[in-house]
C-alpha positions in Angstrom: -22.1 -64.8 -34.2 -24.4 -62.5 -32.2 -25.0 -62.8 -28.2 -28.5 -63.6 -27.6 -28.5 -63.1 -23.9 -25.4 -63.4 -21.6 -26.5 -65.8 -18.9 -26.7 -63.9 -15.6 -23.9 -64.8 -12.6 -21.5 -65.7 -15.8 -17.9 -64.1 -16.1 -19.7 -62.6 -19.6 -22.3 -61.5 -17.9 -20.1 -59.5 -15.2 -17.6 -58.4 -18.0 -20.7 -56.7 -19.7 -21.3 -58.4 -22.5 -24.6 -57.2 -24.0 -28.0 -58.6 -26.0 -26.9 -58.0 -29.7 -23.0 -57.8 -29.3 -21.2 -59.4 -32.2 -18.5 -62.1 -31.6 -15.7 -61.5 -33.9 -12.7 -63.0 -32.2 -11.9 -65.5 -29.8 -8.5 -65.5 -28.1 -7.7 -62.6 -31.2 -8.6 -65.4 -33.8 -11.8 -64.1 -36.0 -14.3 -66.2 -35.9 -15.6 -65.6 -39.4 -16.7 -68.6 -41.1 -16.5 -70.6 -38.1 -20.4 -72.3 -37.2 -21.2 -71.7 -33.2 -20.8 -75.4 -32.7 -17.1 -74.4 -33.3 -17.1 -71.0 -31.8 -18.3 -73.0 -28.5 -15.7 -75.1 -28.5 -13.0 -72.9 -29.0 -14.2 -70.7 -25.8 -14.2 -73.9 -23.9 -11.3 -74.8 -21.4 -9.7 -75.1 -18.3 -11.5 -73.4 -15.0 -9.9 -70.8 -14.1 -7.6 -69.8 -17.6 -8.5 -66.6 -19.1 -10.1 -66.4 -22.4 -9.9 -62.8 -24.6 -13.3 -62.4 -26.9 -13.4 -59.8 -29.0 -17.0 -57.6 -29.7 -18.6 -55.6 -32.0 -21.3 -53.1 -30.3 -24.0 -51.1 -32.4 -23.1 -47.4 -31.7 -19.7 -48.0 -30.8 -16.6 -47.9 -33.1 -14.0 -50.4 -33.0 -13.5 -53.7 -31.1 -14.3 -54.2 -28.0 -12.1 -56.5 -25.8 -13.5 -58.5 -22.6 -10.6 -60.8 -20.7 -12.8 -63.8 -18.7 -11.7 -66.3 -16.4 -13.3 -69.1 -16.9 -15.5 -70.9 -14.9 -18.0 -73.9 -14.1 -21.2 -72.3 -15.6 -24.1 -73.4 -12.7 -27.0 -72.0 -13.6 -29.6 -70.8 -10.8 -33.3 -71.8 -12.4 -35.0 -69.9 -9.1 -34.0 -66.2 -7.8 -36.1 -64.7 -5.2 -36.0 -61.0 -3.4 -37.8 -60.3 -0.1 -39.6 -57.2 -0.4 -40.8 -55.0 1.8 -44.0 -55.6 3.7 -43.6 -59.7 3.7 -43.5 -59.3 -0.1 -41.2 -62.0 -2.2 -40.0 -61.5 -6.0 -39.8 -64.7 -7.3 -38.5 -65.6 -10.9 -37.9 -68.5 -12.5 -35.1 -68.1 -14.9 -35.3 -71.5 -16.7 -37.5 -74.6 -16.1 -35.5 -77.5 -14.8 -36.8 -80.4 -13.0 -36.1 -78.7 -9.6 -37.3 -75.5 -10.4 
């Protein structure tokens, strides 16, 4: 199972989990023959437990560990940045109804 893209403000995200890695094991289970309907399951659970995935990363050797907490996943469809010189960055990171 290979990581698209970490959503931002995620614990994976802060953990640095990259584009590209390679889930091979959650909670030190491989996850070999397992579909990502199943893989999302198992990383499902209680807020605030800590969950240990285990990553393969082109160029590196070995496994790679990340511990995460958990958490209610709330993702923020608008970001903005004032700039200098009255100047706003505005991106739209998904389109909801809201956004």
């Amino acid at each position: 199972i290979y990581i698209i893209t970490p959503i931002e403000d995620t614990p994976a995200f802060r953990a640095g989990i990259k584009p590209k890695d390679k889930l091979v094991e959650i909670n030190h289970e491989p996850v070999i023959g397992m579909s990502l309907e199943q893989a999302t399951e198992k990383m499902r659970g209680k807020v605030g437990e800590i969950i240990n995935l285990g990553i393969l990363r082109d160029g590196e050797e070995g496994v790679k560990y990340f511990s995460l907490k958990r958490e209610i996943i709330k993702v923020k469809p608008v970001k903005f940045e004032l700039l200098a010189g009255n100047y706003a960055y505005v991106r739209l990171t998904q389109f909801q109804k809201r956004s």
